[in-house]
MDAnalysis code that builds the backbone (N, CA, C; Angstrom):
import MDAnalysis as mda
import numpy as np

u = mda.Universe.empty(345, n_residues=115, atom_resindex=np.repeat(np.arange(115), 3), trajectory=True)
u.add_TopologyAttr("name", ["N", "CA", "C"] * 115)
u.add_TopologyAttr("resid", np.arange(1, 116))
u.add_TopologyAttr("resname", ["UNK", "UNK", "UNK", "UNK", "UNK", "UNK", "UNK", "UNK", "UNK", "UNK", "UNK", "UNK", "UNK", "UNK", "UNK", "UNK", "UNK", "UNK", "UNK", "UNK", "UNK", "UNK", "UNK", "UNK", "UNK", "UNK", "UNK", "UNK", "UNK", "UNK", "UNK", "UNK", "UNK", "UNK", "UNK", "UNK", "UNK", "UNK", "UNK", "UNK", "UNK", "UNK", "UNK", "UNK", "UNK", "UNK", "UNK", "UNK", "UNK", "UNK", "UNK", "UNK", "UNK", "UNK", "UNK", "UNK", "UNK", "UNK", "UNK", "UNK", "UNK", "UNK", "UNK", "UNK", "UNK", "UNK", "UNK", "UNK", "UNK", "UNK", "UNK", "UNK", "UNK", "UNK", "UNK", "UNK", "UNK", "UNK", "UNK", "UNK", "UNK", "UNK", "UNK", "UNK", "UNK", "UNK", "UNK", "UNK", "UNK", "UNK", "UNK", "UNK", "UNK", "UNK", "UNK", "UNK", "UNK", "UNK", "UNK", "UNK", "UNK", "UNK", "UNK", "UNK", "UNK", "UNK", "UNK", "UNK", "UNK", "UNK", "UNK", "UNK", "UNK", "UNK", "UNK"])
u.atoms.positions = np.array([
    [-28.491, 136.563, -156.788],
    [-28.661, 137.005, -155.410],
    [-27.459, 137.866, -154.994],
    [-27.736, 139.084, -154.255],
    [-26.610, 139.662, -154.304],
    [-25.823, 139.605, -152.724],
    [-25.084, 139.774, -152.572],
    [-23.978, 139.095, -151.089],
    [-23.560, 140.523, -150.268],
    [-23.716, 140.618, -149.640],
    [-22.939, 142.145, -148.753],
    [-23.884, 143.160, -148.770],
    [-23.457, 144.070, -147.871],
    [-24.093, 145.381, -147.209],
    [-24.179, 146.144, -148.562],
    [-25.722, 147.063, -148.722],
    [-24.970, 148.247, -149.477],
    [-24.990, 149.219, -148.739],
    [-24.258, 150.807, -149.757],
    [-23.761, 151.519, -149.095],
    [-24.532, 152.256, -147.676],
    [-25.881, 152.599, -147.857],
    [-26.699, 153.147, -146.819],
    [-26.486, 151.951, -145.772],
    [-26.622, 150.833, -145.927],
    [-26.538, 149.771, -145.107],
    [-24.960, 149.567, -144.157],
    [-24.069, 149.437, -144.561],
    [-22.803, 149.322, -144.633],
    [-22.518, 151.124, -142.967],
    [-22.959, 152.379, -143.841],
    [-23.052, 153.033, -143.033],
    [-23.749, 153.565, -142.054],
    [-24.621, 152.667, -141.651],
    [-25.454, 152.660, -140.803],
    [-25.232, 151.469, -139.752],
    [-24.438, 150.836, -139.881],
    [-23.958, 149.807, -139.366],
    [-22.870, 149.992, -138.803],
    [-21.827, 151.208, -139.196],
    [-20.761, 151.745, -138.944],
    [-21.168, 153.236, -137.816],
    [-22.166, 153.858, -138.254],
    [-22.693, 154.890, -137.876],
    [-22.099, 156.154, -138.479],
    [-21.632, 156.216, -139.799],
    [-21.426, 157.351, -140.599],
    [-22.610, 157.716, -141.240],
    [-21.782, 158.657, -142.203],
    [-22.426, 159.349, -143.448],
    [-22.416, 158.157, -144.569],
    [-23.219, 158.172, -144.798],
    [-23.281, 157.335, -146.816],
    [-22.332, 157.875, -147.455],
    [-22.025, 159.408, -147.610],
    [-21.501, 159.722, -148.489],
    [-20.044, 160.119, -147.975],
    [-19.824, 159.349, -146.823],
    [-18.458, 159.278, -146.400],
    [-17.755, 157.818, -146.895],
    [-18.470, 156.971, -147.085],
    [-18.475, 155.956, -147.355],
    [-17.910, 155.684, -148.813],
    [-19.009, 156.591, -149.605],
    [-19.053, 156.803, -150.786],
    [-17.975, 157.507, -151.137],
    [-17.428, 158.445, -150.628],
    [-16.401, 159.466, -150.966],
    [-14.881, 158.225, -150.591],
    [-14.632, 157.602, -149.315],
    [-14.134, 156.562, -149.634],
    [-13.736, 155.539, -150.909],
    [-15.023, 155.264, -151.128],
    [-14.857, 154.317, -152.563],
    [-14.221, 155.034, -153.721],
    [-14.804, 155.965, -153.959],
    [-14.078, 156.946, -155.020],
    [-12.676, 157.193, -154.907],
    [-12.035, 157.721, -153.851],
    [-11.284, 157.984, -154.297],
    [-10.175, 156.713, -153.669],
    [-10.886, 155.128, -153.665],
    [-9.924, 153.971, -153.932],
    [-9.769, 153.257, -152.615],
    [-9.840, 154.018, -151.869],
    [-9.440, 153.267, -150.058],
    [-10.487, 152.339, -150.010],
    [-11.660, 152.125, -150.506],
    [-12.089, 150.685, -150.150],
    [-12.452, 150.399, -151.775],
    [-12.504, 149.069, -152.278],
    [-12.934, 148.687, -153.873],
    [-14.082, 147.797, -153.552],
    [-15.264, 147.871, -153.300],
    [-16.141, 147.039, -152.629],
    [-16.583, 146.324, -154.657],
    [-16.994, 145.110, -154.708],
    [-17.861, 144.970, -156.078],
    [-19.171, 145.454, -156.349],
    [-19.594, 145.564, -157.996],
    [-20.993, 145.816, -157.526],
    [-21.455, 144.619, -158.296],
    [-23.097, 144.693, -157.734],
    [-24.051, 143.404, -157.889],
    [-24.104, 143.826, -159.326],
    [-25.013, 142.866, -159.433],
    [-25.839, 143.124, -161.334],
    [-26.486, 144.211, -161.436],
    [-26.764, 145.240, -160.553],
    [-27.938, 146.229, -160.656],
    [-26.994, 147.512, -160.390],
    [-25.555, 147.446, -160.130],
    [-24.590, 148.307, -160.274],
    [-24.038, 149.238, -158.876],
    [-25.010, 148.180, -157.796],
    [-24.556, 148.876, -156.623],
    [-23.527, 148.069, -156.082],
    [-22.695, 149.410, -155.536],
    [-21.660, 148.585, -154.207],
    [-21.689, 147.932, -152.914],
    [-21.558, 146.432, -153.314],
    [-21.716, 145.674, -152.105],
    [-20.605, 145.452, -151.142],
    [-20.565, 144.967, -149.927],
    [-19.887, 145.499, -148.757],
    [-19.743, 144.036, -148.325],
    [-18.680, 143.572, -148.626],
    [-18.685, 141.910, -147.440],
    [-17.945, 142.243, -146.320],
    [-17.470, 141.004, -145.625],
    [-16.783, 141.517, -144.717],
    [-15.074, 141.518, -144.732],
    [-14.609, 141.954, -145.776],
    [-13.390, 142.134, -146.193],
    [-13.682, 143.700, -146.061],
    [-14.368, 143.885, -147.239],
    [-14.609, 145.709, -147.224],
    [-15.368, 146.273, -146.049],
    [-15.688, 145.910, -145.067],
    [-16.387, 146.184, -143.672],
    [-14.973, 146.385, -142.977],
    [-14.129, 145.275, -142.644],
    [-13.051, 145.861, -142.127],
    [-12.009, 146.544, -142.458],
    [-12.002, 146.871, -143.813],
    [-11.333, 147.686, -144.544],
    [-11.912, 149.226, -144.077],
    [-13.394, 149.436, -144.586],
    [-14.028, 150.415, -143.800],
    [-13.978, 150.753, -141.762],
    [-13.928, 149.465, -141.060],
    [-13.543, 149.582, -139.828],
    [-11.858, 150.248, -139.591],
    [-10.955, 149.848, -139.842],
    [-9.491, 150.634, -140.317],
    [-9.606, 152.073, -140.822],
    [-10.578, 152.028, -141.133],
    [-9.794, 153.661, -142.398],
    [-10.906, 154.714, -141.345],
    [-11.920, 154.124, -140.460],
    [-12.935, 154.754, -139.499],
    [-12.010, 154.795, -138.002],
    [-11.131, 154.131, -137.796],
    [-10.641, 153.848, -136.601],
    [-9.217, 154.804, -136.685],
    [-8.239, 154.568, -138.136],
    [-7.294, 155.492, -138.226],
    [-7.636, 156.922, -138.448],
    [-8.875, 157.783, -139.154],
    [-9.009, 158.500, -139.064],
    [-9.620, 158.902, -137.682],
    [-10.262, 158.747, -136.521],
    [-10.286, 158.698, -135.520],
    [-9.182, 159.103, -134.733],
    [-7.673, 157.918, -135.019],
    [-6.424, 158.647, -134.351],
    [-6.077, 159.333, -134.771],
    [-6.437, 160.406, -136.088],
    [-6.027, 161.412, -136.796],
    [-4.781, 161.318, -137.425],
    [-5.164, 160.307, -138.305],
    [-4.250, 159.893, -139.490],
    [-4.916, 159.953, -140.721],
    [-4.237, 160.840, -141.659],
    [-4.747, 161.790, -142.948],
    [-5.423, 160.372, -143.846],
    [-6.149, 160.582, -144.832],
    [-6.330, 159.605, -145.533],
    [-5.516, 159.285, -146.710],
    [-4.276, 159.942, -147.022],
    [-3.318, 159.718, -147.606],
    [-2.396, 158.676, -146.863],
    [-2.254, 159.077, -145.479],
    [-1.588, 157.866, -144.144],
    [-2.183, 156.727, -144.711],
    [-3.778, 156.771, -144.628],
    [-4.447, 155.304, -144.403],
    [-3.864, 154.975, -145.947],
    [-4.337, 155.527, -146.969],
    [-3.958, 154.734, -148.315],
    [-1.938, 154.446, -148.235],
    [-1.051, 155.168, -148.089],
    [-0.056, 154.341, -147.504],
    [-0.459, 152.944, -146.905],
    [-0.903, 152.979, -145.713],
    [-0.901, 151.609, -145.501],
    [-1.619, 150.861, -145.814],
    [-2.682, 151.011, -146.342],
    [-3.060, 149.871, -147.216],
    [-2.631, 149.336, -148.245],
    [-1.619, 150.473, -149.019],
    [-0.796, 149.933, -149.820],
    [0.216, 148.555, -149.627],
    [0.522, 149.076, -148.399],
    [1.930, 148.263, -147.879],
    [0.947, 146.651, -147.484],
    [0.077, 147.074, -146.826],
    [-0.344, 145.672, -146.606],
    [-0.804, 144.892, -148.125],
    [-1.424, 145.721, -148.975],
    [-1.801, 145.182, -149.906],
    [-0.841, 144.630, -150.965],
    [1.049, 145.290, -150.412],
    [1.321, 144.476, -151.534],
    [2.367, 143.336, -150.365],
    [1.147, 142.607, -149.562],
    [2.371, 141.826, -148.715],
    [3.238, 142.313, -147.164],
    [3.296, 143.258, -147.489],
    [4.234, 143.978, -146.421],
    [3.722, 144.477, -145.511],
    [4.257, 144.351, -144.591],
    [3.658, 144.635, -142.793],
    [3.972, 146.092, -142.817],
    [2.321, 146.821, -142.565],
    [2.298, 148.650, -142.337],
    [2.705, 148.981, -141.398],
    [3.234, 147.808, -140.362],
    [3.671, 148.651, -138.792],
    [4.420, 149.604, -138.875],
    [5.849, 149.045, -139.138],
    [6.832, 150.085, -139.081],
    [5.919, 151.341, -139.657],
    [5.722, 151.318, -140.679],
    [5.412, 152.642, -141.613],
    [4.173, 153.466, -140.499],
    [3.080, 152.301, -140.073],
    [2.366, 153.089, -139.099],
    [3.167, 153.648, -137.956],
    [3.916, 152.786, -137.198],
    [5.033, 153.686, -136.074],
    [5.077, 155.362, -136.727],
    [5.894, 155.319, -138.001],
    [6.447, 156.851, -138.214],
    [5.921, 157.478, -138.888],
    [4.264, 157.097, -138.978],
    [2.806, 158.241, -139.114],
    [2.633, 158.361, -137.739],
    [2.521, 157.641, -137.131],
    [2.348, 158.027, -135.140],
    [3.308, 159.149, -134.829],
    [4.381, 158.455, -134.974],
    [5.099, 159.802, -134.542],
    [5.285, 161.528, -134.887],
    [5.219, 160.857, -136.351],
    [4.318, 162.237, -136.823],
    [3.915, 162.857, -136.396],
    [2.627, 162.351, -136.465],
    [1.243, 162.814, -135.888],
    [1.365, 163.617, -134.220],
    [1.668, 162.727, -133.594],
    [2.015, 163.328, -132.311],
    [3.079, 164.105, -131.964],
    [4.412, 164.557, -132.487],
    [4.767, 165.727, -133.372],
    [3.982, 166.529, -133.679],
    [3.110, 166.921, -134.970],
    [2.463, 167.860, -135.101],
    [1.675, 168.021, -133.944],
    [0.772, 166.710, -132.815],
    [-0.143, 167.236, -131.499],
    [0.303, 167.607, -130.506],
    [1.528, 168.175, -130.769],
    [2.216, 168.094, -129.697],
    [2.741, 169.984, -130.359],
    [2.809, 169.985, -130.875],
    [3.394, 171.569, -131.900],
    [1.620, 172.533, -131.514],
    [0.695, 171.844, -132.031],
    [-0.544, 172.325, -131.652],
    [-1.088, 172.760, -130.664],
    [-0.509, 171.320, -129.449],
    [-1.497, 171.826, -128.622],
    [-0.450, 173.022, -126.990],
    [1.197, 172.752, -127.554],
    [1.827, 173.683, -126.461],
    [1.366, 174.846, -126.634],
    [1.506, 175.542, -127.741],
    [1.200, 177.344, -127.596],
    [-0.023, 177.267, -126.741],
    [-1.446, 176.381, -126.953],
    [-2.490, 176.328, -126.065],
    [-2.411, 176.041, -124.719],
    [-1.742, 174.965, -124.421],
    [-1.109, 175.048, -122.781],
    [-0.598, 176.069, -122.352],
    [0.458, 176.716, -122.573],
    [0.932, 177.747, -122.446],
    [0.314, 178.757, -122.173],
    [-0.722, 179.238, -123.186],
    [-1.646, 179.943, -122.795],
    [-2.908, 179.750, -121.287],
    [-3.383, 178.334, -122.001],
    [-4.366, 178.300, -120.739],
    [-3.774, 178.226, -119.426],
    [-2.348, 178.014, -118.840],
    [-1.457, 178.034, -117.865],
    [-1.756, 179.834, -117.756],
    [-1.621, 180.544, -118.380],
    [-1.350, 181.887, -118.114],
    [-2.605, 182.489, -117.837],
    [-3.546, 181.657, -118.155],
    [-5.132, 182.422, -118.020],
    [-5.317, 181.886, -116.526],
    [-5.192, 180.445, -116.090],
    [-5.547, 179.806, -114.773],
    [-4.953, 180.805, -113.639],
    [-3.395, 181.100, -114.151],
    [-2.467, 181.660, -113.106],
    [-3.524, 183.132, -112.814],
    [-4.220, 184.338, -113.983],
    [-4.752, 185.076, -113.866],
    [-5.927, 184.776, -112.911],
    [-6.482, 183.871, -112.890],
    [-7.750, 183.738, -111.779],
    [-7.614, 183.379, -111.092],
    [-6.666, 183.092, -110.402],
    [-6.119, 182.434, -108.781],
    [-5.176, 184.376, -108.610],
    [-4.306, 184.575, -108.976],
    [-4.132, 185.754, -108.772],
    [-4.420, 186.883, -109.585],
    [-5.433, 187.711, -108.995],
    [-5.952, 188.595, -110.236],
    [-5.673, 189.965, -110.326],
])
């Protein structure tokens, strides 16, 4: 009898792509097992493993970030710190991105109030 979500299942439950899922597994960020019939099943270890790596890419943290910290948790060690100074990062670079655009849209607003 086989135990856990598979993959169509798993992402439909999440509300992705399958083959985001799938592209996941490959390249290691989740190791789900497979049954006797060679598919990847999904318990709820690899569900919240998949909930994390759906939620950090969301805050726009690379999937190299997420495999960092799963590393760290996986060997024992608390990812905070390490998540702190991907945050900061991150908001660093959103912050490099989005001034030249302020800047600008400040200069377009100022044009339609005085034209």
């Amino acid at each position: 009898m086989s135990v856990g979500l598979k993959v169509n299942e798993v992402a439909k439950q999440f509300g992705v792509n399958a083959n985001t899922v799938r592209h996941y597994v490959r390249i290691g960020l989740i190791n789900p097992p497979k049954d006797e019939s060679g598919y990847h099943r999904f318990g709820k270890n690899e569900a919240q493993t998949l909930r994390f790596i759906l939620n950090a890419r969301e805050l726009g943290f690379t999937l190299e970030d997420i495999q960092q910290l799963l590393d760290d948790a996986s060997r024992g060690e608390s990812p905070c710190p390490h998540a702190r100074e991907l945050i900061e990062l991150r908001l660093d670079q959103a912050r490099l991105f989005t001034s030249p655009c302020g800047a600008y849209g400040a200069g377009h607003s100022q044009l339609a109030v005085n034209p």
